[in-house]
C-alpha positions in Angstrom: -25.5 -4.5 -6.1 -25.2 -8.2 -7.7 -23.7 -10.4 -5.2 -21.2 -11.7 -8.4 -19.6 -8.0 -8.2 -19.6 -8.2 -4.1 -17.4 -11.6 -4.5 -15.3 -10.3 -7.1 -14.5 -7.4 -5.3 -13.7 -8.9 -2.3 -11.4 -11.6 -4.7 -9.9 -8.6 -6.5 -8.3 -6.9 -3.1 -7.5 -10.2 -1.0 -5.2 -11.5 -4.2 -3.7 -7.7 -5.3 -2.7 -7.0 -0.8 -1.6 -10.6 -0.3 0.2 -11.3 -3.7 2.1 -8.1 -3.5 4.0 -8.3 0.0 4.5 -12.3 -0.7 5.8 -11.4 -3.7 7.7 -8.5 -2.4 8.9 -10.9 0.5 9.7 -13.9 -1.6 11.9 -11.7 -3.7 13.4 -10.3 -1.7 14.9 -13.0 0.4 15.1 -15.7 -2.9 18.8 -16.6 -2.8 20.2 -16.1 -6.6 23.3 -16.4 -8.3 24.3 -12.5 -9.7 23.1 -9.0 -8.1 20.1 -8.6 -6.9 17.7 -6.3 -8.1 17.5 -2.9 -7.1 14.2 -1.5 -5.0 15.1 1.8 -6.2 14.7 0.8 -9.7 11.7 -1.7 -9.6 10.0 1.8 -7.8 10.5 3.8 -11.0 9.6 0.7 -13.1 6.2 0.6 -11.3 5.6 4.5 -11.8 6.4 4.2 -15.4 4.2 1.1 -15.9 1.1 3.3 -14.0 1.7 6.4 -16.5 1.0 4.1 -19.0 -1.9 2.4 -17.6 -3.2 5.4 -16.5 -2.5 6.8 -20.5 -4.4 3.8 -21.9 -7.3 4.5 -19.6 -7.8 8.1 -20.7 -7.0 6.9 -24.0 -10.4 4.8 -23.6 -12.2 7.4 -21.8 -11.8 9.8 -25.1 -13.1 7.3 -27.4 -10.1 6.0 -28.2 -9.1 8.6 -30.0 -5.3 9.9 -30.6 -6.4 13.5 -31.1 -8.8 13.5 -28.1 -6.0 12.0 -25.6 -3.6 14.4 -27.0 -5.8 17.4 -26.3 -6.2 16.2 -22.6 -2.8 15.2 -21.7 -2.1 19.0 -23.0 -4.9 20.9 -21.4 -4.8 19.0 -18.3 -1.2 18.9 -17.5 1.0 20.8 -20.0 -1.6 23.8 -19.3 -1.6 23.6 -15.6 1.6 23.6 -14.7 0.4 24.7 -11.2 -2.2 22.0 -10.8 0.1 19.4 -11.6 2.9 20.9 -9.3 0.1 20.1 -5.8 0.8 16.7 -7.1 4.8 16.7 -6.5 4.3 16.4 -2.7 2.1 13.5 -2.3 4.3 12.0 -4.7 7.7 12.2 -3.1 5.9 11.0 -0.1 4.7 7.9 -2.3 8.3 7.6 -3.5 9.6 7.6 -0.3 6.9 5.1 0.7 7.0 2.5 -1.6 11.0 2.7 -1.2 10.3 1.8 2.3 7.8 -1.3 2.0 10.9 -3.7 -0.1 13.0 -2.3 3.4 10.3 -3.6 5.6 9.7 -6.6 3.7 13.9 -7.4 3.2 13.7 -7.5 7.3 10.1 -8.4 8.3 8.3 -11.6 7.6 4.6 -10.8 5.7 2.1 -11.8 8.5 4.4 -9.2 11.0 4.2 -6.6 7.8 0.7 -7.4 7.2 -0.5 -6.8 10.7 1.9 -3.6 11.7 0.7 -1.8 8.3 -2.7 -1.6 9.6 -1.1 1.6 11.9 -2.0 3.1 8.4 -5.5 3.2 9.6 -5.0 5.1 12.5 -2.6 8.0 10.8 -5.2 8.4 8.1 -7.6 9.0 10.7 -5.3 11.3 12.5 -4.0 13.2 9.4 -8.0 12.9 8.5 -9.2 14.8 11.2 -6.3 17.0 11.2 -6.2 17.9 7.6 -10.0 17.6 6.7 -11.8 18.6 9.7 -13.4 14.7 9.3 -15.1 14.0 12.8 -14.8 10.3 14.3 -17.5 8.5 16.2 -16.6 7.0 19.5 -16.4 3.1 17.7 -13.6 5.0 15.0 -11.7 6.0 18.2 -12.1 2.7 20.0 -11.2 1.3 16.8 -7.7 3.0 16.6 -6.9 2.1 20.6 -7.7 -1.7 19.9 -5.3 -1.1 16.6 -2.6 0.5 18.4 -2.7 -2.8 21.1 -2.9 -5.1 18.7 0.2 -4.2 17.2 1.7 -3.5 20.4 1.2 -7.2 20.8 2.6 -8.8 17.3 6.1 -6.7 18.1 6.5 -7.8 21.5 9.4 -10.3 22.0 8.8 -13.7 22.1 10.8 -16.4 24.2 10.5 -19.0 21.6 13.4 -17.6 19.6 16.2 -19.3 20.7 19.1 -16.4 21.3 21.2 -17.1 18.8 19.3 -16.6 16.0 17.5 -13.4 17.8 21.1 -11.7 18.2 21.3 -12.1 14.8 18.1 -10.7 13.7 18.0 -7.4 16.4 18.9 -5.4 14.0 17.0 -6.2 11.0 13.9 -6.8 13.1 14.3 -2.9 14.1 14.8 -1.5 10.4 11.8 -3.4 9.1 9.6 -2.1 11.6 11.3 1.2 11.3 10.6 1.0 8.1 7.2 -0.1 8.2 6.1 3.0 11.0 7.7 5.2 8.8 5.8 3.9 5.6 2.5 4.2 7.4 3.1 7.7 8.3 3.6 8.9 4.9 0.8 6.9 3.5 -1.8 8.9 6.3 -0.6 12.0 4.9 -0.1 11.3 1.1 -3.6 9.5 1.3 -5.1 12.5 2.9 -3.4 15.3 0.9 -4.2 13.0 -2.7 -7.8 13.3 -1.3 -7.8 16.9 -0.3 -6.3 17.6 -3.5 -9.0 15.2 -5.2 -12.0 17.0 -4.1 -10.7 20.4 -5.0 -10.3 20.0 -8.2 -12.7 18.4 -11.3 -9.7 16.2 -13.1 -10.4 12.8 -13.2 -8.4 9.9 -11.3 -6.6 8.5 -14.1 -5.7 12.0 -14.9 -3.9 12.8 -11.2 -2.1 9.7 -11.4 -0.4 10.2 -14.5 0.6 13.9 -12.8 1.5 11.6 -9.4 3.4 9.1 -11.6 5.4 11.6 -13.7 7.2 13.0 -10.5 6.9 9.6 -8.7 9.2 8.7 -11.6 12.0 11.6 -11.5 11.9 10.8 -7.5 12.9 7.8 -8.2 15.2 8.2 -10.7 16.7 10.6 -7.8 16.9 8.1 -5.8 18.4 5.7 -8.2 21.0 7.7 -8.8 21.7 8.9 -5.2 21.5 5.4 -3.5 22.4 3.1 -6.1 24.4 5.0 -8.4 27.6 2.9 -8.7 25.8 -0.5 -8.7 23.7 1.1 -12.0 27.2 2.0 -14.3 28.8 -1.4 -13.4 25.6 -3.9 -13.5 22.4 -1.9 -15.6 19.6 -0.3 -14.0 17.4 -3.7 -14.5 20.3 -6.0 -13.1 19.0 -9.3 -11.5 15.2 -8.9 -12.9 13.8 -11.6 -13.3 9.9 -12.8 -13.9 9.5 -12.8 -10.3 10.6 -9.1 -10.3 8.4 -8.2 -13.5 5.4 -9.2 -11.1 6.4 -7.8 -8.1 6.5 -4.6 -10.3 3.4 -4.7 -12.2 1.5 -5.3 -8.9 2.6 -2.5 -6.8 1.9 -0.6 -10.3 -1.5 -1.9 -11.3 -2.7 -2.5 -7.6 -3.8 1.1 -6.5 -5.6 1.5 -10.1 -7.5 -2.0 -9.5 -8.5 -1.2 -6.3 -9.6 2.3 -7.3 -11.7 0.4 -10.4 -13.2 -2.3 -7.9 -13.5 -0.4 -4.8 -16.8 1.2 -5.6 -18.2 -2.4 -5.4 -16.6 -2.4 -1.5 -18.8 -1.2 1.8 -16.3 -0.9 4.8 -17.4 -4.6 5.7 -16.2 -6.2 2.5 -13.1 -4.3 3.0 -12.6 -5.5 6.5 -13.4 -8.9 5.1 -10.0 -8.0 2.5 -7.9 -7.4 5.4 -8.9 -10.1 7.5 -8.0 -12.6 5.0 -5.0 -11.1 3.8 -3.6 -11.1 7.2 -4.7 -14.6 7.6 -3.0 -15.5 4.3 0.3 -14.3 4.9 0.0 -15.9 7.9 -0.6 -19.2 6.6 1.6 -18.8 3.3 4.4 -17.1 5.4 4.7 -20.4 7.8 4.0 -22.9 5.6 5.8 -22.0 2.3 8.2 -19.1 3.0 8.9 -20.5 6.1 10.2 -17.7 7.6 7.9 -17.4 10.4 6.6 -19.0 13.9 3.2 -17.9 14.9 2.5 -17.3 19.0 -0.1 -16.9 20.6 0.6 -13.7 21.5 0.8 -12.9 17.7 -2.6 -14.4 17.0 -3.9 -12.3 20.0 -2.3 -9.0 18.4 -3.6 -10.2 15.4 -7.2 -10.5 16.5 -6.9 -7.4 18.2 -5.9 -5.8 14.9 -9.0 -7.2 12.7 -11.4 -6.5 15.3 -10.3 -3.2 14.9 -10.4 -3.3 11.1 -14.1 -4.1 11.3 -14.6 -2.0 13.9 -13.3 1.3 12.6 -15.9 0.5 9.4 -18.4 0.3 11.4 -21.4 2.5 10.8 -24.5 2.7 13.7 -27.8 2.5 12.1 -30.1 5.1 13.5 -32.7 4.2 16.0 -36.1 3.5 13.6 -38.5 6.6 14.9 -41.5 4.3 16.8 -44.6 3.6 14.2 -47.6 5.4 15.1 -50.8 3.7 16.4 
């Protein structure tokens, strides 16, 4: 592989994981004059924008040709009612999830995000093994214990936060995380069952996430209407968007599909590489521009732990080279 695709790769997923909870984070704590804008909304905004991404890629994949995309859209998911219906569970899951990460990130500053969303590694493995009869080597397990401490680590309390101010963030501090656990939960299992459902089946990628985005969207929309109902008849369903918004949107929309486009470019090094520096981003962004948060050293120990374990859990053991003959 050229070492110009290896770089861009590794580019491509730093920017699209750090941009999008600094975004997300920025956003949502940006003081404004009007409402604010709702998360429920900005989630159906994202699905929408990914059906029509996803559109414009099978549009390409047919030659660009009207007919052609109309005869797959039909035979692929007006035809298959059934095959498209496996797609409404993983989807309500992502719903749910994607709901979840603007809680986390109203409550939790992005380095804490950053490093507690790696416990998305070790339900993936869990739902993996569960779910796909996938066998781990004895670093993958090692891997998910030096995960689980190093998060252990980044939540515990810290004495430098004078009382006052950690009365007044308890609460918050517990939602965010709650939020966060939860979120990695359902993206183990979503992740798992999109797989499963992936290697069942012959329809292309772009295809299943049009199918994932169409009930992503009515979720939503649900949701919109359950949670935010009387805020959408008296202020609009896009009250207080604003460019920042747009962006937070179009990255949590376009992220997965760039990462799906780039990520056959990625070993499990390069990507290990992408988290480490994302985490060490939002570190550094986080404290000196959002200013929302006070490294410790026990955080940077939680957070070593949790990158160690990031390469770790990549890690593949060569074979032992057989001995050459005489």
């Amino acid at each position: 592989m050229p070492v110009n695709l290896k770089f861009l790769s590794l580019g491509v997923l730093v920017f699209q994981t750090t941009s999008l909870v600094l975004t997300m984070r920025f956003s949502r704590t940006l003081k404004e004059d009007g409402p604010r804008y709702l998360a429920s909304s900005a989630v159906v905004a994202a699905e929408l924008l990914k059906i029509g991404a996803c559109v414009l890629l099978v549009f390409k994949d047919t030659g660009c040709s009207l007919t052609a995309l109309n005869t797959v859209l039909h035979d692929e998911i007006v035809n298959k009612p059934m095959e498209s219906l496996k797609l409404a569970v993983p989807a309500g899951i992502y719903t749910l999830q994607n709901n979840l990460l603007y809680v986390a990130l109203s409550n939790l500053d992005a380095a804490t995000y950053q490093v507690t969303y790696q416990l998305k590694i070790l339900t993936t493995a869990l739902f993996s093994v569960s779910m796909l009869g996938k066998r781990l080597n004895i670093y993958q397990w090692l891997s998910l214990v030096i995960l689980m401490t190093g998060v252990a680590f980044v939540q515990w309390p810290s004495d430098s936060v004078d009382s006052a101010q950690k009365d007044l963030s308890t609460g918050s501090q517990f939602v965010g995380l709650a939020a966060v656990l939860t979120a990695c939960f359902s993206s183990g299992f979503a992740g798992v069952y999109f797989e499963k459902i992936l290697k069942e089946t012959k329809q292309s990628v772009w295809i299943r996430n049009i199918q994932l985005g169409l009930f992503g969207a009515v979720f939503g929309l649900m949701g919109v209407y359950v949670y935010d109902g009387e805020r959408v008849q008296e202020h609009g369903m896009f009250q207080g968007y604003s460019a920042l918004t747009w962006a937070v949107v179009s990255l949590q929309a376009l992220g997965g599909l760039v990462i799906a486009a780039v990520i056959k470019y990625a070993d499990n090094i390069l990507k290990g590489f992408a988290t480490s520096l994302s985490i060490i981003l939002s570190t550094l962004i986080s404290y000196f521009w959002l200013q929302d948060f006070v490294p410790t050293s026990v955080f940077f120990f939680g957070a070593v732990l949790v990158i160690a374990a990031t390469f770790l859990y990549g890690y593949e053991a060569k074979p032992a080279a057989n001995p050459s003959k005489a």
